[in-house]
C-alpha positions as CSV (number, residue, x, y, z in Angstrom):
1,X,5.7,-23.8,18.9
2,X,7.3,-21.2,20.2
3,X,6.7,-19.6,23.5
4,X,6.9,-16.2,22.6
5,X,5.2,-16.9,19.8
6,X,2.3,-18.8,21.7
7,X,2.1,-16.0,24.3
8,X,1.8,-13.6,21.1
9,X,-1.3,-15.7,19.2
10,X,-2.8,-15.7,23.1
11,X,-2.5,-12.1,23.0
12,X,-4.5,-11.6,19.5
13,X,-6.7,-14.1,20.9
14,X,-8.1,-11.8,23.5
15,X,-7.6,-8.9,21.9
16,X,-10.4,-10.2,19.2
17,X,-12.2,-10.7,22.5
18,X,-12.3,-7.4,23.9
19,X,-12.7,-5.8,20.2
20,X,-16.1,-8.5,19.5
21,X,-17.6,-6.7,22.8
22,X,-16.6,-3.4,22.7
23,X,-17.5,-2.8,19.1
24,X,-16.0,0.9,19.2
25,X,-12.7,1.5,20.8
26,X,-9.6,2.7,21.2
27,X,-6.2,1.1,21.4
28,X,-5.9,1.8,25.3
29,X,-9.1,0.5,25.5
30,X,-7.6,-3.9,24.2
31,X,-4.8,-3.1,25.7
32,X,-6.0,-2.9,29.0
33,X,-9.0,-5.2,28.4
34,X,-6.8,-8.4,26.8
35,X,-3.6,-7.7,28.0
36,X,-1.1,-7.0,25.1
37,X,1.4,-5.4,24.0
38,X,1.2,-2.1,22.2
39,X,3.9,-3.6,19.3
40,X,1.6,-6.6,19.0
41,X,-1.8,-4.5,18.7
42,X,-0.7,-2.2,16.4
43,X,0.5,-5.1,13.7
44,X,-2.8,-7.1,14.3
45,X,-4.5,-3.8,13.7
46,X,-3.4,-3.2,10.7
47,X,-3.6,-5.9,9.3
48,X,-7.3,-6.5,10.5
49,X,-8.0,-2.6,9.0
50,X,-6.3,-3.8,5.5
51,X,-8.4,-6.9,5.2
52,X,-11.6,-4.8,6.2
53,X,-12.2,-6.3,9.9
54,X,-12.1,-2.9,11.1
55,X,-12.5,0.9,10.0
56,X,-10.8,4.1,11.8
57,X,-13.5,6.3,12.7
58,X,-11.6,9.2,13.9
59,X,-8.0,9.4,13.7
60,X,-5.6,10.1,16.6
61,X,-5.6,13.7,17.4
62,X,-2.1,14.6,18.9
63,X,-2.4,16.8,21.7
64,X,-5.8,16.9,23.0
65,X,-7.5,15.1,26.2
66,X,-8.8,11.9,25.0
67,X,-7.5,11.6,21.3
68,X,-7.0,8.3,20.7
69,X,-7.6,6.7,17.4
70,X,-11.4,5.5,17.7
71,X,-11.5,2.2,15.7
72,X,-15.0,0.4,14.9
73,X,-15.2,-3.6,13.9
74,X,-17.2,-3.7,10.8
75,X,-16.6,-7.4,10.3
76,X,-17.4,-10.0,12.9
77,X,-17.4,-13.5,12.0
78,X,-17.5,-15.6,14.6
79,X,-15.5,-16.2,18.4
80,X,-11.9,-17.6,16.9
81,X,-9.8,-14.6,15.8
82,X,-8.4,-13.4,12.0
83,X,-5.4,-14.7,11.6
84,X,-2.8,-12.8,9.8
85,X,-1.0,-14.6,7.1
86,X,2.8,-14.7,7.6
87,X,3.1,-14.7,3.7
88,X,1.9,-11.0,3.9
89,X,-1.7,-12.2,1.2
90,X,-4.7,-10.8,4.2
91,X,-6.0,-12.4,6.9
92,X,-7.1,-16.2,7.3
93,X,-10.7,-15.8,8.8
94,X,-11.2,-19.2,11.1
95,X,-14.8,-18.8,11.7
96,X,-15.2,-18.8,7.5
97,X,-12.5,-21.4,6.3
98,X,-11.6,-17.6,4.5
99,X,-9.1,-15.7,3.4
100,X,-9.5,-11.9,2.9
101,X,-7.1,-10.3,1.2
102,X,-4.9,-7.2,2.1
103,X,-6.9,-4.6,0.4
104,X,-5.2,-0.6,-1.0
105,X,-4.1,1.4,1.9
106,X,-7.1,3.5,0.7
107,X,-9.2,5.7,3.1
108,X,-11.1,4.3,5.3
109,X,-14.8,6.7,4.4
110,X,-14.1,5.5,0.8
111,X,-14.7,2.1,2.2
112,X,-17.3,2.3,4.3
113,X,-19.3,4.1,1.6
114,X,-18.5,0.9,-0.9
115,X,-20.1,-1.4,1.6
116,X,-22.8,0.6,2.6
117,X,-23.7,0.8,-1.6
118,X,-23.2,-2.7,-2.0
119,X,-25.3,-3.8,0.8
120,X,-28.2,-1.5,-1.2
């Protein structure tokens, strides 16, 4: 494999991590915790937000003190991280033998109150 390519999977490794103990956070908050880069982060992201790892619960706010995008984790499986699928399908899920597909780029409320009606 790879060493760039290593040192990126290493990366998402401990970004999962830091996002399995903070629960809430912001960007700033696994990159400084686990240590990657901001390029990195922002793909594994979004791809963990389109298989419906993780909502945005408040969007950036350009401008003010403090207005980071606040992003919760409203799927944890288990200690090995989601691992995007290079085909571009969703996310393999190694705690599950799963994978989730990429879901509509729909909002992320209109999610959140699916789940919370199908978990009635």
């Amino acid at each position: 494999m790879h060493q760039r390519r290593r040192n990126a999977d290493d990366q998402r490794r401990k970004a999962w991590l830091a996002m399995r103990t903070h629960k809430r956070f912001t960007s700033r908050d696994i990159e400084s915790t686990a240590g990657i880069t901001f390029e990195n982060l922002k793909k594994y992201l979004k791809a963990l937000r389109r298989s419906g790892y993780l909502m945005l619960e408040r969007p950036r706010q350009s401008g003010k003190t403090m207005g980071h995008a606040i992003w919760r984790l409203v799927r944890c499986t288990g200690p090995l991280n989601p691992l995007p699928r290079w085909d571009g399908t969703g996310v393999w899920d190694q705690n599950e033998q799963k994978l989730y597909p990429y879901g509509e780029e729909g909002s992320d409320e209109r999610r959140l109150a699916r789940r919370t009606a199908e978990s009635l």
